[in-house]
C-alpha positions as CSV (number, residue, x, y, z in Angstrom):
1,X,61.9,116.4,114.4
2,X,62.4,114.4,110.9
3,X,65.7,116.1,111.0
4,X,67.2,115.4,114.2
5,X,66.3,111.6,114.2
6,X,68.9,111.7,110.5
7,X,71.2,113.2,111.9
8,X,71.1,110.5,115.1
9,X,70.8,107.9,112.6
10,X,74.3,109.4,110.9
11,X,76.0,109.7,114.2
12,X,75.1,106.4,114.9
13,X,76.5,105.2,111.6
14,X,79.6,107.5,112.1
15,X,80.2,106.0,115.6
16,X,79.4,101.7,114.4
17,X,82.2,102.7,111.4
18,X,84.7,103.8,113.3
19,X,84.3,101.0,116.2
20,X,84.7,98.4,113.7
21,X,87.5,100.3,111.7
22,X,89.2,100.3,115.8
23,X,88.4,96.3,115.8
24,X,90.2,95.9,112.0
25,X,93.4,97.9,112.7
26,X,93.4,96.0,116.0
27,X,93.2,93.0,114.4
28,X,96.2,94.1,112.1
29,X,98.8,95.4,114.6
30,X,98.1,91.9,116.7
31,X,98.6,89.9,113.8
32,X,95.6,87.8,114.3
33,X,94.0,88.3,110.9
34,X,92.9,84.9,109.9
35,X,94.6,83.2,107.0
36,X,94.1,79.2,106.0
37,X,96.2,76.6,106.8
38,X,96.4,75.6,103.7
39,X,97.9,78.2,102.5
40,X,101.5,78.1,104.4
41,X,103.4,75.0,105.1
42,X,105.5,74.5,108.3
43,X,109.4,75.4,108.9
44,X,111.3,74.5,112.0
45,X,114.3,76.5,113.5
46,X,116.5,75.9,116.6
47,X,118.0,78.8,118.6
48,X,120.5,79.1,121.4
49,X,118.7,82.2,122.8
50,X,115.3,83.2,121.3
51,X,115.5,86.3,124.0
52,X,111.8,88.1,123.6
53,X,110.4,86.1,120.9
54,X,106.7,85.0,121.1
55,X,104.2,82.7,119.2
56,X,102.3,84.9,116.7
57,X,105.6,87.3,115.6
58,X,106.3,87.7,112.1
59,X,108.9,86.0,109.9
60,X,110.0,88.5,107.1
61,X,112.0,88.1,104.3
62,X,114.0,91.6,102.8
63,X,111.3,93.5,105.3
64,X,108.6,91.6,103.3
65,X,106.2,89.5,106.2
66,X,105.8,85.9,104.4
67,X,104.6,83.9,107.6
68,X,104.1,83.7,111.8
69,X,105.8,81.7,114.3
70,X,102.8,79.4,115.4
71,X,105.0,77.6,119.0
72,X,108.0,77.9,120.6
73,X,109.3,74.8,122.8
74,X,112.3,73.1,124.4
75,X,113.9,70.5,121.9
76,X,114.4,67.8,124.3
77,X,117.6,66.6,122.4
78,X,119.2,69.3,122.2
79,X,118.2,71.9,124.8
80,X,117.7,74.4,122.5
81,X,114.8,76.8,122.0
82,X,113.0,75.2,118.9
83,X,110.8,77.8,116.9
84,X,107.5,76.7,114.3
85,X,107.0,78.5,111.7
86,X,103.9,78.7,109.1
87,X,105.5,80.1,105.7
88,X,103.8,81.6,102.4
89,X,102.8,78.5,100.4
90,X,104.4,80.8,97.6
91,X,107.8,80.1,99.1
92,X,108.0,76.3,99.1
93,X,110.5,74.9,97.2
94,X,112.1,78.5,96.8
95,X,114.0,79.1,100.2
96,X,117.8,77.0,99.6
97,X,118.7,74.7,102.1
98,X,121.2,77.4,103.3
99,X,118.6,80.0,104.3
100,X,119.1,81.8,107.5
101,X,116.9,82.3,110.3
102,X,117.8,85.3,112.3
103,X,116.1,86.8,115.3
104,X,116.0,90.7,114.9
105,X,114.3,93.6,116.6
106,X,112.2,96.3,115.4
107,X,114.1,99.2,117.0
108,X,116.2,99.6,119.8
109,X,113.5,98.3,122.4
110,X,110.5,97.2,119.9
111,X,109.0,93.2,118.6
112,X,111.3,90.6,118.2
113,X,110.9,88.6,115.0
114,X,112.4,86.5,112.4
115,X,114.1,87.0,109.5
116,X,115.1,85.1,106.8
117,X,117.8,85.4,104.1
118,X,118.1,82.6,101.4
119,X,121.5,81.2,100.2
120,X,122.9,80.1,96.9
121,X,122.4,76.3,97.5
122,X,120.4,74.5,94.9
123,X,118.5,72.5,96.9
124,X,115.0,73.9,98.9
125,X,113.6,73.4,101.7
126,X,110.0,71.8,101.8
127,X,107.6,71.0,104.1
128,X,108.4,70.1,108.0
129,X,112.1,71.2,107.5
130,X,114.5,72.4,109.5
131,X,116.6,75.6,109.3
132,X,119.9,74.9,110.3
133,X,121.8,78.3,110.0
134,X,120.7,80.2,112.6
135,X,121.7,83.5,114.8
136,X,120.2,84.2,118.3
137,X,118.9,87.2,119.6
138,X,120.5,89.8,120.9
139,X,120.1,90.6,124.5
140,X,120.9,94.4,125.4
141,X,120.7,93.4,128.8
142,X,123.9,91.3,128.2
143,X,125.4,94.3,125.7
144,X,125.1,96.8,128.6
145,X,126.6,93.9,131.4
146,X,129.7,93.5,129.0
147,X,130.0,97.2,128.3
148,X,130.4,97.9,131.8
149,X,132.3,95.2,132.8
150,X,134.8,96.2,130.1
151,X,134.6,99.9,131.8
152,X,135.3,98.6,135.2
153,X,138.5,96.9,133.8
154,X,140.2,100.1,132.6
């Protein structure tokens, strides 16, 4: 009888482990692990066409993830899509004025995100910045409209 209520007691165990290992890699894939906000500072980018792009993606850097886009809004001056970002504090004063901000996919069909690729200029960007070289997404839905169209032509 001693034995059978262990070996409950290490199922039970077993079972509470492996919930709360579910609830960490969870946590992980959704990118809501909880970081400080003082530890990034804020970047701003504008896009023509931020396509699938959503608050919470990454932002990488040579496949590296160095920060999250917190919003994504309508710049009421320019009618563009205008992204937030929340950077690395490691980064600032390290990314050139001349970075660029690209929005890439992970995969044909997977997570859009961002991606950044400094330049060579000597001055950096700080806090509250703007990125100004950007490159919208791509839309396959517009790729495949264009390829067809080009197909009916011929």
């Amino acid at each position: 009888m001693k034995r059978s209520k262990w070996i409950e007691g290490g199922v039970g165990l077993f079972v509470l482990a492996g919930f709360l290992g579910l609830v960490f890699l969870g946590l992980q894939v959704s990118g809501l692990t909880p970081s400080r906000a003082d530890q990034t500072f804020t970047l701003y980018a504008n896009f023509s066409n931020i396509g699938g792009l959503k608050a919470r993606s990454k932002v990488t850097m040579a496949g590296v993830t160095v920060g999250r886009i917190t919003s994504i809004e309508l710049d009421p001056k320019w009618y563009e899509g205008r992204v937030t970002m929340q950077i690395d504090e490691d980064l600032e004063g390290k990314l050139s004025q001349d970075t660029t901000a690209a929005i890439l996919t992970s995969g044909l069909l997977g997570e859009q995100y961002i991606g950044l690729s400094t330049g060579g200029d000597p001055e950096t960007l700080k806090d509250g910045d703007t990125i100004r070289d950007t490159q919208q997404a791509l839309v396959l839905e517009e790729l495949i409209q264009q390829f067809v169209s080009s197909m009916g032509k011929d």
